[in-house]
N, C-alpha and C positions, 0 to 999 in steps of 0.2 A: 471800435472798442471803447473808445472813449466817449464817446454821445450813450453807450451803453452805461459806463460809470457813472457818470452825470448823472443819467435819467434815474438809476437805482437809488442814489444819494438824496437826490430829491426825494422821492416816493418814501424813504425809510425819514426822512426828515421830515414829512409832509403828516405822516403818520405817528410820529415822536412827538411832534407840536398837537395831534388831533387826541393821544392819550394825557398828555401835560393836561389841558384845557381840561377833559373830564375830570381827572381826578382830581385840581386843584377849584373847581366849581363844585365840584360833590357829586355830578350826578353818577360817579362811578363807584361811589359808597356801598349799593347794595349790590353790586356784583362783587364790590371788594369783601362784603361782610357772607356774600352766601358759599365765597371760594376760602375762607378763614373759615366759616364753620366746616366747610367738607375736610378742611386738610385738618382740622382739630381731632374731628371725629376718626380718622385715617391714623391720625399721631392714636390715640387714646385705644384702638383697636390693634396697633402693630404693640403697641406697650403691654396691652393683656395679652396679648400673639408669644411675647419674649418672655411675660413672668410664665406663661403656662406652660412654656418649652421648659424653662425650668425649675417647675413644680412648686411655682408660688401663689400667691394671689396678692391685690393690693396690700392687704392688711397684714400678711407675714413679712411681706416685704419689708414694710416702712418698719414693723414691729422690729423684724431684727435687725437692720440697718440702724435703725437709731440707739437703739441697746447697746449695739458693739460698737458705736461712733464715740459713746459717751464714756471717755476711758477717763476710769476713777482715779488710779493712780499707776507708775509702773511697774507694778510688782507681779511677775508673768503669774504667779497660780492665783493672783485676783483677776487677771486678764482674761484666764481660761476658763474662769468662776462667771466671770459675765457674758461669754463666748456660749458655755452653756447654758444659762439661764435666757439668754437672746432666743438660741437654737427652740428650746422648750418655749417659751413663751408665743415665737413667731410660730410654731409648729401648733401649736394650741389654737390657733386661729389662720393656720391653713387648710379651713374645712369649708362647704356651703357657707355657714351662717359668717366667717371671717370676709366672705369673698362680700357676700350681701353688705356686709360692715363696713369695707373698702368700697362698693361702688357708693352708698350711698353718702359718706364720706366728702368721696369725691364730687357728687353733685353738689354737698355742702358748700365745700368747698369755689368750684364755678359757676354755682350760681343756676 
């Protein structure tokens, strides 16, 4: 049981020292960089996954999130004055041409 411990510890240590070495040499850079684009891509597809479930697109999104983030003062019927002006403005651009808007945006934005 114990030559079995040992030997495991070794082998997980043996192999802890043999991932250090790569990645602090570099040469595990483009595996590192081709498993950050898949999981980017996987983030960026489950995020249009959730606005679509809930009948947004980029572009209405950010539209009415920032509209109703920017509270002008607290007086509630100017609150609900910018509530709907969000609502209509992000609804204004949850169509095709809003979505097209938001991806390309987006690329803008990453390059």
């Amino acid at each position: 049981m114990a030559d079995k411990t040992v030997t495991t510890s070794i082998v997980v240590a043996v192999i802890a020292v043999i991932i250090a070495v790569a990645y602090f040499s570099g040469a595990a850079d483009p595996l590192i960089k081709r498993l950050m684009k898949f999981y980017f891509k996987g983030k960026a597809k489950a995020e249009e996954k959730a606005l679509e479930t809930m009948g947004e697109n980029k572009a209405s999104y950010f539209v009415k999130g920032n509209i109703k983030d920017a509270k002008i003062t607290d007086d509630k019927n100017v609150n609900e004055l910018q509530g709907g002006i969000a609502e209509g403005v992000g609804g204004g651009v949850n169509n095709p041409l809003g979505k097209n808007l938001g991806e390309g945006l987006d690329k803008v934005v990453r390059g």
